[in-house]
N, C-alpha and C positions, 0 to 999 in steps of 0.2 A: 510616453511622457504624460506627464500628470498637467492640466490643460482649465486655468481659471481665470477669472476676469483681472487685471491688472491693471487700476487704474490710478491717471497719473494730471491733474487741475483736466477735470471732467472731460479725460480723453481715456479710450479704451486702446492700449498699445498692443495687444493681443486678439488674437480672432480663435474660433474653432470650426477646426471644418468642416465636422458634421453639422453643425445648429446654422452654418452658412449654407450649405445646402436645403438644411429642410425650411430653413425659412425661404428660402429663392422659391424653391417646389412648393410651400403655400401659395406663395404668389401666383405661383402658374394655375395653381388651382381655382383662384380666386377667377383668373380672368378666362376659366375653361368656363365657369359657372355665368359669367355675365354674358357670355357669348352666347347661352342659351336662354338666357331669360330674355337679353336684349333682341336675339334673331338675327345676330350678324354673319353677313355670309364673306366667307372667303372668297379669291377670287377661282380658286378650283371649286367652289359652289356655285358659281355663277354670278359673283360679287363684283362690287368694285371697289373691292378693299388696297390697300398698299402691299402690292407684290414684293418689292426687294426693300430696303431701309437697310439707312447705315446711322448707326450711333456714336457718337461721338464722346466718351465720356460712360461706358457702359457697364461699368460694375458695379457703383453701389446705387441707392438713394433713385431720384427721378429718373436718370440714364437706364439704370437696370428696370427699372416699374415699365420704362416708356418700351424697353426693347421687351418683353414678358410682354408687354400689348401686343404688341404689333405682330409677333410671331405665334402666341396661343390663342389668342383671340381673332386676331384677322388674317392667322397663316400666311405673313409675311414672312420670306426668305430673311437674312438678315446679316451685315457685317456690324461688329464690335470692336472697338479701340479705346483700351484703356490702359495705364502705365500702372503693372503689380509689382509687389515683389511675391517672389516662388516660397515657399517652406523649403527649409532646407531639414537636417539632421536632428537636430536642436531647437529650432524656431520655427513656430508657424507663418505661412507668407500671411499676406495684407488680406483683411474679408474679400476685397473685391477680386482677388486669384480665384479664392472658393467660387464666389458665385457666378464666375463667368465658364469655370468650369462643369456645375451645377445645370447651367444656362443649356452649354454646348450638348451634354451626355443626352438633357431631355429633348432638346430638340432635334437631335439626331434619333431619337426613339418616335418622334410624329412624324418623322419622314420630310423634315426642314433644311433646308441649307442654313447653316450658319460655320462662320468665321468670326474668331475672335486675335485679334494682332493686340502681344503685347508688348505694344511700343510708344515711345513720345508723337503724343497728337499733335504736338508744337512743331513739328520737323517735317522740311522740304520732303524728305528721305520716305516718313511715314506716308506722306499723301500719295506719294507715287507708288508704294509698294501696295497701297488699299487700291488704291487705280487701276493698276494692272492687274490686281485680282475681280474688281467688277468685270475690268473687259475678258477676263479668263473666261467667267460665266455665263457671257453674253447677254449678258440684262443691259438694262438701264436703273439708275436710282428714282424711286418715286416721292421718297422722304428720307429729309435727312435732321437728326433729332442731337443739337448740340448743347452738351449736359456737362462740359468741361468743368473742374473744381480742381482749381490745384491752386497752391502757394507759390508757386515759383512757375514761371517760363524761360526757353531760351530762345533766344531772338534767331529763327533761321536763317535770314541776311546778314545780322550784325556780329561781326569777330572782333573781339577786345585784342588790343593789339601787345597790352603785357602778358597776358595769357597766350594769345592762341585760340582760344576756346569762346564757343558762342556766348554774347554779350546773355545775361544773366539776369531777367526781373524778379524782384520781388514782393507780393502784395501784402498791404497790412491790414487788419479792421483796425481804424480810429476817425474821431472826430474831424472835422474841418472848421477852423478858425475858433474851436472855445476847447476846454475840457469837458469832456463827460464820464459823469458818474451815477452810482447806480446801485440797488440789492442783487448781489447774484446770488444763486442758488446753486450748491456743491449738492447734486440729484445721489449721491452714494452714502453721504453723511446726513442729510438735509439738515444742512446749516445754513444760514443766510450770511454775508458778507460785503462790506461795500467795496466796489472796486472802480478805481476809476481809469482812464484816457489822455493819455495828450494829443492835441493836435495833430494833424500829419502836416511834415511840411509839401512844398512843391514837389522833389523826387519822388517821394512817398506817393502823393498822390496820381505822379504819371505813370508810376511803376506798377500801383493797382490797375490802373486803365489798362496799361499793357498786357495785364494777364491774365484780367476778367471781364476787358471791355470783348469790340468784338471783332478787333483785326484778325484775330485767327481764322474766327466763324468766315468771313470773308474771305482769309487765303482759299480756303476749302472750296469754297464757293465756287469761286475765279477758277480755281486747279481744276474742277470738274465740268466747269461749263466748255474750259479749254478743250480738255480732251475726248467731250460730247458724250458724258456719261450719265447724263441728266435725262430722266425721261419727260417727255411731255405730263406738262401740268406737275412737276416738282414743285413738292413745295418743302421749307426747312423752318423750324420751329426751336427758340433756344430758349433757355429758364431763368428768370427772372424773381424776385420777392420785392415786395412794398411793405407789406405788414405794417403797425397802429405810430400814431404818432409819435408814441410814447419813446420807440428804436427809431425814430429818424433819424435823430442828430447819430447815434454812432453805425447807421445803415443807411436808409437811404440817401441823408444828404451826407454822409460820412464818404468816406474815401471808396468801400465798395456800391455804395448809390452811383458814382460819379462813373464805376465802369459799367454799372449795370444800364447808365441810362446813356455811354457811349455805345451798349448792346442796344440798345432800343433804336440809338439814331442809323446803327450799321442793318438793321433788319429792315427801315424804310428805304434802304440803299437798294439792301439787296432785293427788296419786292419789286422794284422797280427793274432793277438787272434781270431779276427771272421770269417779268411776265413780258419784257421783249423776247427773250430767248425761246423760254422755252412753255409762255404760256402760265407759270408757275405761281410762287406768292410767298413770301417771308414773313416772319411773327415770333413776339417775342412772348410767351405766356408768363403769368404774373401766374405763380403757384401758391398754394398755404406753408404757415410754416411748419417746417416739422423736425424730427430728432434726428437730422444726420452728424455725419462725423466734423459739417466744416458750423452748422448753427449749432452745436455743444460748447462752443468756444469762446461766441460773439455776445459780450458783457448784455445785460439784463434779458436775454434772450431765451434763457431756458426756463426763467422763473418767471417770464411771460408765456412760455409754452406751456407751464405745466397747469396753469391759472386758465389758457385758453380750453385746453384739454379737457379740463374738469366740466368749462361748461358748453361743448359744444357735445361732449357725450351726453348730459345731463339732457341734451337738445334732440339727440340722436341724429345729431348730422357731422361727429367725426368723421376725417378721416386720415388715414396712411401715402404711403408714397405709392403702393398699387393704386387705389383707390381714387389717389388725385390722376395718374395717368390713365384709367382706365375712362374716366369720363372726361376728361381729355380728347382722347382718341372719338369716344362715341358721341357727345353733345356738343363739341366744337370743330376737329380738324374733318372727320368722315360725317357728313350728315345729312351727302346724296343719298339719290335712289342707290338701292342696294349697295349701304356702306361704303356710296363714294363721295368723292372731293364735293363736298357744299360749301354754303357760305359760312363763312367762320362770324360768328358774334363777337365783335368787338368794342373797347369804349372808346372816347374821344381821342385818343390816342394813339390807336388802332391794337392795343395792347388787349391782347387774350385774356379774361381775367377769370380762373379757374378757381381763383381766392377768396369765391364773392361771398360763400359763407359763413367762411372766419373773418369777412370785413361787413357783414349785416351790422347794422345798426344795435338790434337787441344782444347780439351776441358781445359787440365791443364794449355795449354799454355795462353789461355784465361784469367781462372781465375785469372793466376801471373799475368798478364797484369794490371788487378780491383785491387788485394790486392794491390799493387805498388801503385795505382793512389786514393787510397781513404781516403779522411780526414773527418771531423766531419758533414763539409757544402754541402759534394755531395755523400752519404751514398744513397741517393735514386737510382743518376745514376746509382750506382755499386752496388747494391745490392739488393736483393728480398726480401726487408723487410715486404711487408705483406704476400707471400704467407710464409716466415721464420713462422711470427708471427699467421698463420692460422695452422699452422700442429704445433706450439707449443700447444697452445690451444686445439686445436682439440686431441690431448692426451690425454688430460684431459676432454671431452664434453664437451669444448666450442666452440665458434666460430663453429658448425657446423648447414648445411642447414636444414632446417625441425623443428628446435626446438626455443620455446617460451621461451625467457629468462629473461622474464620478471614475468610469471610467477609463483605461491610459489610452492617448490615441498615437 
C-alpha cells in the first residue's frame, strides 16, 4: 500500500512503520552516545542505575524518550503499557504500535528484558496482569514513570447503571470562567487563523481532573505497594507543562492545569506514602513544550512552539523529547555516586523543573518579542516552520531520514 501523511485540523491520522521505527532507533542511538560521554554505568557495570522500570504511558512522546533512557542508557530491564491499535490489511496501526514494537526487537538484541502490554492502563484488570508479570520475574520495581495522555478514561469502580459499562470520562482543553482566543497556526498550510474557547463548565472540568489528574497514578501506586512490588527507595515521576503566560488561561489555569495541578497535589501524597514504605519519593516533572500528538491541538500552542523553536536553536539549547528525558534521567532523578538515586533539584513547590530553559528569561523575552511582531506575510522570519513541521511528522514516521516514502509498505 502506498503510505503518506494525511492530515486532518493539524492532526496526523496515519503513521508509517518504517520512519516509526527508525525514528525510535535514533533515539536509542542518541541515549547509547550520552551514556558515553556522560560515563554512566549500568547496574551490571557496577552502577547504581534503575534495574527494572515500569512505564506507564510508553509509546510515544516522553513515555517512550523516558523508557529509551532507562533501558539504552542505564540498562534498565523494563515493562511498557500502552493502549495501540494493530495495522490491519488496509490501515496502518497507531505510531505508538510501531514504536513499541521498534522498542521490544532492539531491546531484545542488548540482551534486556522488556515487556510491553497492550492494554487500558485505566483498569483494575491491567494492574493485576502487569503485577503478576513483575512477580513472574522476581524483581522488584525501582521507577515507575507515569506518562498517561489520553482523552477519555473509564472509571474501574464506576458502572453506569443504563449501560452496564464502566462510567466513562472525558477531558476537554478550554478555558475556565472567560473565553479564550488567539492566532493558531495550520504548521501544513502555514496559515494563521483565530480561533477561539468557551469556557468549561463544572462536568467538564471534573471530567478533565478524572483523566489527567492523578487518581490513576495512585491506583498504581496503592496496587503495588499492596502486593510488595516496590523495591526499596522507589521512586515514581509523572509529567507535567507550565509553559509562558501567554497559554495559561487555555492551560495552565484552563481545565487541563486543574488536573495537572490535582497531579501535583497526588505526587506530595504519594512521596509521603513511599518514603514510609518503602523509603522511596514522588515527583511531578514540569517538562518543555514540544510537538506531540496531544500539544498539536491546544489553541495558540503550536504557533508558540514554533516561535520558541526558532530561538532556543538560534541559542543552541533546543531540545526534543529524547533530549528532555535523557537529562532528566542524568541531572535530576540519578545523581548519586555511580548513577544512583541523588537528590533531586527541586523549586518551591517541589516540582522538577526540566523546562528551566525554555522558561529563561532571555529566551521568553525573545519569544514575546516574535509573538508581538508576526503576521500571515512574515511567519518564516518568526518562526521555525519547517523544523515545527519535521517533529510533527516525524511523530508519526514521516518526514524522517533513512526512509523510502515512495515506496509501497
Amino acid at each position: 500500500m502506498d503510505n503518506k501523511p494525511m492530515i486532518r485540523s493539524n492532526i496526523c491520522i496515519n503513521s508509517h512503520p518504517i520512519g516509526c521505527a527508525k525514528e525510535t532507533e535514533r533515539q536509542i542511538e542518541y541515549v547509547k552516545s550520552q551514556k558515553v560521554k556522560r560515563g554512566i554505568k549500568t547496574a551490571k557495570e557496577g552502577g547504581k542505575a534503575p534495574k527494572f522500570v515500569l512505564v506507564l504511558g510508553c509509546s510515544t512522546g516522553y513515555g517512550l524518550a523516558s523508557r529509551i533512557t532507562a533501558a539504552f542508557e542505564y540498562g534498565a530491564d523494563t515493562i511498557g503499557v500502552s493502549f495501540e491499535k494493530e495495522g490491519t490489511e488496509t490501515r496502518c496501526g497507531t505510531p505508538g504500535f510501531y514504536n513499541n514494537k521498534a522498542f521490544d526487537e532492539n531491546a531484545t538484541k542488548a540482551g534486556l528484558y522488556s515487556k510491553t502490554f497492550n492494554a487500558d492502563a485505566f483498569s483494575h484488570e491491567t494492574r493485576k496482569t502487569v503485577i503478576n508479570e513483575i512477580k513472574a520475574q522476581g524483581k522488584k520495581v525501582d521507577l515507575i514513570v507515569y506518562s498517561l495522555a489520553s482523552p477519555v478514561r473509564s472509571d474501574p469502580d464506576l458502572i453506569d447503571e443504563a449501560t452496564g459499562q464502566h462510567v466513562l470520562y472525558k477531558s476537554v482543553i478550554k478555558p475556565i470562567g472567560q473565553n479564550y482566543g488567539g492566532a493558531a497556526l495550520d504548521i501544513m498550510t502555514e496559515t494563521l487563523s483565530e480561533k477561539s474557547a468557551e469556557p468549561a463548565n463544572e462536568e467538564e472540568i471534573a471530567n478533565t481532573i478524572k483523566v489527567m489528574g492523578g487518581e490513576d497514578w495512585q491506583l498504581w501506586i496503592d496496587a503495588m505497594l499492596k502486593e510488595d512490588v516496590l523495591a526499596k527507595g522507589c521512586r515514581t515521576v509523572a509529567y507535567s507543562y507550565v509553559g509562558p503566560v501567554l497559554s495559561h488561561a487555555i492551560y495552565r489555569n484552563g481545565t487541563i492545569g486543574m488536573a495537572k495541578k490535582d497531579l501535583e497535589a497526588t505526587a506530595r501524597k504519594l512521596s509521603d506514602k513511599l518514603k514510609a514504605a518503602v523509603n522511596g519519593d514522588a515527583w511531578v516533572s514540569v517538562n518543555k513544550g514540544l510537538v506531540t500528538r496531544s500539544s498539536a491541538v491546544i489553541p495558540i500552542i503550536s504557533l508558540y512552539l514554533s516561535v520558541l523553536f526558532k530561538v532556543m536553536k538560534a541559542k543552541g539549547i533546543h531540545e526534543g523529547c529524547i533530549e528532555q528525558m535523557e537529562r532528566l534521567f542524568a541531572e535530576r532523578l540519578f545523581t548519586g555516586a555511580d548513577n544512583g538515586a541523588g537528590e533531586v533539584p527541586v523549586d518551591a513547590e517541589k516540582l522538577i523543573r526540566i523546562d528551566d530553559w525554555e522558561m529563561r528569561e532571555d529566551v521568553q523575552a525573545e519569544v514575546d518579542v516574535h509573538m508581538k511582531a508576526i503576521t500571515q506575510d512574515n511567519l518564516k522570519e518568526h518562526c521555525d516552520l519547517e523544523g515545527y513541521r519535521h517533529d510533527f511528522l516525524a511523530t508519526n514516521g514521516f518526514d524522517v531520514e533513512g526512509v523510502d516514502y515512495d515506496a509501497k509498505i
